[in-house]
C-alpha positions in Angstrom: 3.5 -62.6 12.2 3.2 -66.3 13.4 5.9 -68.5 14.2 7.2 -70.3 11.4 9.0 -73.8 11.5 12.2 -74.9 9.8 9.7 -76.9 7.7 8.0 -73.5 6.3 11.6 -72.4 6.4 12.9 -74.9 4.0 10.1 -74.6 1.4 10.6 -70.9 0.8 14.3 -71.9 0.4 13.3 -74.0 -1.9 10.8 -72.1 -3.8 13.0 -68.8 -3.9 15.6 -71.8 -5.7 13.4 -72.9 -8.0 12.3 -69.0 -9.1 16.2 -68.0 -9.7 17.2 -71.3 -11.5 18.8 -74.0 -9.4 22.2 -72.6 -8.8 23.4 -76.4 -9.1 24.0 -76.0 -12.5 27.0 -74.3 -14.3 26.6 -72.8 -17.5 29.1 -75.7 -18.7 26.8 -78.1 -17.0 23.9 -76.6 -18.8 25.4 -76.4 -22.4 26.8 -80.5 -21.6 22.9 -80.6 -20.6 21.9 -79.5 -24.3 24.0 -81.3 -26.3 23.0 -84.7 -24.7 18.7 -83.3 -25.4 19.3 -81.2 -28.6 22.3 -81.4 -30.0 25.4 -83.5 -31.1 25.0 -85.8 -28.2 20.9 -86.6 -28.8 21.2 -89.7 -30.8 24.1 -91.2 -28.5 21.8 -90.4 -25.4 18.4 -91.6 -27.2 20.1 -94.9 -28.0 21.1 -95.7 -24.5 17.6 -94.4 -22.8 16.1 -96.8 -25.4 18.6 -99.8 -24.4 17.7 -99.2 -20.6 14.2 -98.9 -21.5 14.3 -102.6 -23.0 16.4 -104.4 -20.7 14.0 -103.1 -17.9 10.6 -104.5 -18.0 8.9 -101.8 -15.9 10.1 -99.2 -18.5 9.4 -100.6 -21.5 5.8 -101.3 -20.0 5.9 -105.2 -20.2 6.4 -105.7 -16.4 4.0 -105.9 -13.5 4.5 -103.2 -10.7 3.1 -105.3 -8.5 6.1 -107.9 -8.8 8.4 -107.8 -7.0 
């Protein structure tokens, strides 16, 4: 077998991460994570996406990219 660099190193790290689930996340992290997309918590969440979304022209897609 070749050599392999830390870079090649790193992405199979990171791919054998992504296969078993990011071990980042609790499962008390993952049920807050439903209850802000899904559950109880989705309306709250919506209507504060949806205030960021207007106060920031590049989000709400009435600003330029270009400007700066």
């Amino acid at each position: 077998m070749g050599d392999v660099s830390i870079r090649d190193e790193l992405d199979e790290a990171r791919r054998r991460r992504r296969r078993a689930g990011d071990p980042r996340i609790t499962p008390e992290d993952r049920e807050i994570v439903l209850r802000i997309t899904q559950g109880d918590l989705k309306q709250e969440s919506q209507a504060a996406l949806d205030a960021v979304s207007e106060s920031d022209p590049l989000l709400s897609g009435t600003g330029d990219p270009d400007d700066s």
